[in-house]
Each structure stands twice: as C-alpha cells, then as structure tokens.
N, C-alpha and C positions, 0 to 999 in steps of 0.2 A: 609489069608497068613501071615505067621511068619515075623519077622521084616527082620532077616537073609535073608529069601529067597526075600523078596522085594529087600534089597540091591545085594541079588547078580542076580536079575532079571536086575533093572538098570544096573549093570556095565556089564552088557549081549549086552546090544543093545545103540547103537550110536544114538544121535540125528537126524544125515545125514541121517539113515537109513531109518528113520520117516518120514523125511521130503521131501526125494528122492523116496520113495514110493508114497508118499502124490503129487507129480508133482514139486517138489519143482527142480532150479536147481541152481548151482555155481555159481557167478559171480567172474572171477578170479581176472577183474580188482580192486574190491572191497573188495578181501579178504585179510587179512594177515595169518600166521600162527597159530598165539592164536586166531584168528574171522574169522569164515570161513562166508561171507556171502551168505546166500539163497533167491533166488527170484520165483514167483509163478503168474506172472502179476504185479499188485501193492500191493503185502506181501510181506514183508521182513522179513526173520529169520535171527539171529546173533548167531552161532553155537561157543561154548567157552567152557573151561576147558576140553582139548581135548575132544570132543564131548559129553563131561557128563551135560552143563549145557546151556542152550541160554536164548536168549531176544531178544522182540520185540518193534525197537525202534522209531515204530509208536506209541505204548502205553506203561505199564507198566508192560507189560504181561513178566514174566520169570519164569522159575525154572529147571526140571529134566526133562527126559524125559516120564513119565508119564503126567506130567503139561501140555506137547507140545500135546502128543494125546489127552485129553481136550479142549486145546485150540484151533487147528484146527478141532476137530470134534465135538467138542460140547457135550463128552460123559459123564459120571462120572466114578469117581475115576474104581469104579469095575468092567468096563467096558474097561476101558483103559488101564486095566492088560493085558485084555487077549488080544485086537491089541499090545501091548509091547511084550508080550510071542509068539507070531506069525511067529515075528523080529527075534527072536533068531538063529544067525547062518548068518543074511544077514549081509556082507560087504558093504559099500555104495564106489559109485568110489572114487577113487583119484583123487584130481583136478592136472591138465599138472602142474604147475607149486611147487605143493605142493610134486610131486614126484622128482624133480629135484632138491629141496634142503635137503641137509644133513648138516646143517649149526650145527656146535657145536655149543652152547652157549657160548658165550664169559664170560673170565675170569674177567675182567678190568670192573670195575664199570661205572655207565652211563657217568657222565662227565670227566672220564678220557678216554671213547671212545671217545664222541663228542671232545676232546683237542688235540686228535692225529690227528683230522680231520685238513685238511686246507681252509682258507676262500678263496670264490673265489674270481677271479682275471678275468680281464678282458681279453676274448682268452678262459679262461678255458671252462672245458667244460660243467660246471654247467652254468657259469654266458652264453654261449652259447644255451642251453636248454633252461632258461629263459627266456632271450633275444627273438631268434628267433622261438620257437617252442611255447612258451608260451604269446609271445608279451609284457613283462616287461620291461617299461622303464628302459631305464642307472640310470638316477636320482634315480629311486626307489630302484631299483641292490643296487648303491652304499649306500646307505639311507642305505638298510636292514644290510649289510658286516657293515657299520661304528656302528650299535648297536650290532653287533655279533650274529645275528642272523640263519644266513646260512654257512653253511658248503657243500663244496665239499663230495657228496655222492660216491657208485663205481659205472662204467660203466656209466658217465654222468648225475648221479643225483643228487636230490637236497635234503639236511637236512635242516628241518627249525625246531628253538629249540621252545621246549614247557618250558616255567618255573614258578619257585612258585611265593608267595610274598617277598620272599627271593631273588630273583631273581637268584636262584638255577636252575640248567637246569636238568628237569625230565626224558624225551625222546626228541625225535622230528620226524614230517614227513615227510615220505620217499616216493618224488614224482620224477620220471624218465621217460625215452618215451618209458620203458616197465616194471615200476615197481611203484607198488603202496602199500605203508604201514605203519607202525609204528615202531617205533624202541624197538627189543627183549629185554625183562624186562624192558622197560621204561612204564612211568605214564603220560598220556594225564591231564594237567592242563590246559594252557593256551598260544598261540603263541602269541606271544606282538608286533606292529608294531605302534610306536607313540609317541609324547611326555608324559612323564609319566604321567603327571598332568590333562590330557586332560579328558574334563568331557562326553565329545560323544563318546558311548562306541559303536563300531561298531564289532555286530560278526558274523561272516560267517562259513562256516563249512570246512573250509579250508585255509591251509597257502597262497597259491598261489590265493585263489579267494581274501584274506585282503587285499594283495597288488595289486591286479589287480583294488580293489573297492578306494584303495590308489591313483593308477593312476589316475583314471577316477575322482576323487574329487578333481586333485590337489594336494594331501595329506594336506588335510585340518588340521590347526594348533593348531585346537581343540580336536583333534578326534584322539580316539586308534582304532586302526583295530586289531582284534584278530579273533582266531580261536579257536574252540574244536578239530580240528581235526576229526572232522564228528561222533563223539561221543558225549555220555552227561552222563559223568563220576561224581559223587559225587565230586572230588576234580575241577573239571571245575565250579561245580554249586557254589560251595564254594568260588572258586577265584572271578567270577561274582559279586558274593552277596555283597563279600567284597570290588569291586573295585564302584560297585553300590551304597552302603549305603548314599555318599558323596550328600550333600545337593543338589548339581547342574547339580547332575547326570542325564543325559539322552543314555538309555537305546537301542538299535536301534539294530532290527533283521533282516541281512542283510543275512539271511539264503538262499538257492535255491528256484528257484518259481518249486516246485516240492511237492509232500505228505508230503513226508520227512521233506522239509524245513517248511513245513506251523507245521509241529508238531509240530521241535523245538523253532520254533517262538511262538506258544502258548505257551511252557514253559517261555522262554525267558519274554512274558509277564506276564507271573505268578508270576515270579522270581522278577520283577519291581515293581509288585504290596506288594511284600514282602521287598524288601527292600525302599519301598517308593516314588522310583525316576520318572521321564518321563519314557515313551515308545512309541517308533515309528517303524511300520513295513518298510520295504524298497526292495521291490522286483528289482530283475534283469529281464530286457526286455524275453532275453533271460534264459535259466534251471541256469546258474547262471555266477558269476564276468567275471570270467576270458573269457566267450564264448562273455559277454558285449563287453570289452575292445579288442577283435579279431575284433569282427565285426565294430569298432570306430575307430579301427587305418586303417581296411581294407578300409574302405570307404574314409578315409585321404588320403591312399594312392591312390585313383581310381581317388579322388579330383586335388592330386596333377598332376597326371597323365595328365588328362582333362588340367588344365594350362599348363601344359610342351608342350602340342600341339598347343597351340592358343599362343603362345610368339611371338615378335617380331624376326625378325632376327636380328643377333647381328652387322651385318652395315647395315646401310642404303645410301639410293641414295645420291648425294649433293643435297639439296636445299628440300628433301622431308620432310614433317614436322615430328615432335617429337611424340613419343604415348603421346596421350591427351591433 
C-alpha cells in the first residue's frame, strides 16, 4: 500500500472505533476533551489528538491507529491494515458529556485565564466543595489560597494551579462534584503544595489526594506534596528529576494502591534511581488520599459522637461527687 493511501486509510478510522469494537468503553469521569479515556476491565486506553493518536499509561505503548490493532491483537503491521480498513465508515459514540460541550477556545492566554479567576473564600462554593464533600481541613484550605494555588472554578469547582520551576502557572486541575479535567491548552508540570525547600518529595496523582495526604501528615514541614495530575508528561518527569537531584532528596510514591498507581510508582522509582536520591513507596489503605482522610475524619466523627453520649450532665446533685 502506497504511503498516500495509508495516511488517508489512518485519517479514515478513529481510535474509539478500534477500541469500541474491541469492548473497550468510556469512562466520562476520567475523560477530558483532548484524553478521552478507555476501559476494558483493567486496560486503559488514553485516546488523544482527536482520536488519531493514544497511549497506554500502564506501559509505554503508543502511536496511530494501526499501532492500537497490534497492540491489542497481537497482529502485524499487514494484518492490521486490513482490521483498520474494515473500520471505514464506523462512528464510535459520543460520550454524554462530550456532546454537550460546544466550548469555544478561549482567546486569553493560560495565566491571564487563571488571573480572572477568584481565590476562594470562606462560604464560597469551592472552598464549600472542599471542605464538606471532599473533607479538606480549613487549615489546609487556607495553607493552599495563602500560596495561590486554587482558584474558584464554574459551577462550584475547584482549579488547582500546575506550575514550572519558574513558578509560572501552566494549567491546572479541574475537580467538581460533576466535573473532572484539565484545563483547555494548558501543560500538566507539577501542583506544588509545601515549603519550597522541603527535601520529602511526596507525589500523588492528584491535587486534592496532596492535600488530603497533607492533612493526614499534619503537613509535615519537610515535605512538598505535588501532583502530575494523573498523567506522566515529559515536562512532569522533568520538574521531578529537577527538584530530585538535591543531595537530601527523598523521593516518595504516594501514587493510588491501584495498577495504575503501582506503574507510576515504578517510574517514579526509576526516575530516583536516575537522579540518585532515596525512594520510598507509600500506599493509601484505601484506592487512594482523599478516600484515606474520609474515612479518618468519619471515624472522628462516630468517636466524637460516642463521647457526646457518655458525658456528664451539665449540673449535678448538691453533695454528689465530681467526674473522677
């Protein structure tokens, strides 16, 4: 087959189509607009460049869509023409949520969007979301606002900024109590939560599990909590590597106890091994931070509870004795 007709065979057939025939299916929570994710049990496909290109970020499997029929069928290259040519003509569905946005691209460059943004405030209805749906202490709330880190999102969500070594804001993630993503045209580096200097490099795959694993530690005075943002971008491996190098560095994969996390945690220790530092794995009891810190404040609360029943009454008899 001519060069020509292969490229116009590829721009013939969707990834989705591949992989929706293949039993693959959506997950909407999990998708954005540029990464549509795909699940199949425990595979994950990462569908990208509107559907012309994905990756699998259980390994280092990517490329076109000829690559994808290989990769899940084990065929060769001449083999996986003709399942590709088969495709021609199928649509793959629309996810609910991907039909109902018509979102222009915004004109305004990344940090002049996040600048229009406002930080929350105590009442609003980010630092509300946090708080009570997500169980984020105050202290940590106000910790993240006093570094600039979160911005009030729409419809009660929550922006948490990814930035360079510049301390330049790339994107940031986009978590709400019906919306989950990354911000349009932005660059996943690095969510930063901690004294800058701190040599216990804690990373999670998310902004709200850092701070959740922040709570649960205290926010220990040594320790950055960061996030990829549930990706593992070149420019994330990069900021790692760099904040890694330092003599005293220790390294700590605070990823999901999940496939997923156990992969990026191998990286994560490869990347230790490369820049020379410590490494320590650190699983969450539960799939991960935030589901921790739910179930530590819930049991506080059941704790508390239990005392508020066994109290004294607040008078007592004349002449009865004192508790204890």
């Amino acid at each position: 087959m001519e060069k020509a007709d292969l490229e116009e065979l590829r721009g013939k057939v969707a990834c989705g189509a591949v992989l929706e025939t293949a039993g693959f299916a959506v997950d909407p929570k999990e998708s954005t607009r540029r990464a549509v994710k795909y699940r199949r049990g425990d595979e994950i496909i990462v569908v990208i460049h509107d559907g012309q290109g994905w990756f699998d970020p259980l390994s280092d499997a990517k490329g076109d869509v000829f690559r994808l029929v290989e990769h899940l069928d084990g065929l060769p290259f001449a083999a996986a023409l003709y399942v590709v040519a088969d495709l021609v003509g199928f649509v793959p569905s629309e996810p609910e949520w991907k039909r109902q946005s018509r979102e222009r691209v915004p004109d305004l460059t990344i940090p002049e969007r996040w600048d229009m943004r406002r930080k929350p405030w105590r009442g609003s209805a980010t630092w509300c979301y946090l708080r009570d749906e997500r169980d984020i202490p105050e202290a940590i709330l106000r910790s993240a606002i006093t570094r600039d880190i979160l911005r009030e999102g729409p419809r009660g969500s929550m922006w948490a900024a990814h930035r360079d070594r510049a301390g330049a804001v790339t994107g940031w993630e986009e978590r709400g109590p019906d919306w989950r993503g990354f911000a349009t045209g932005g660059a996943k580096v690095l969510f930063r939560f901690g004294p800058a200097g701190g040599p216990r490099l804690c990373v999670a795959e998310a902004a709200i599990d850092a701070m959740s694993l922040a709570a649960l530690e205290d926010q220990r005075p040594d320790t950055r909590y960061l996030s990829t943002g549930g990706g593992w971008s070149p420019a994330s491996s990069e900021a790692l590597l760099d904040l890694a190098v330092r003599a005293d560095a220790l390294l700590v994969a605070a990823t999901d106890n999940n496939a997923q996390g156990e992969s990026f945690a191998e990286r994560l220790e490869a990347l230790a091994a490369d820049a020379g530092c410590g490494f320590l794995r650190l699983r969450p009891e539960l799939e991960d931070w935030n589901e921790d810190l739910k179930a530590k404040r819930s049991n506080m609360d059941g704790r508390e509870e239990e005392r508020d029943g066994c109290r004294m009454p607040a008078g007592r008899l004349k002449g009865e004795a004192p508790p204890g």
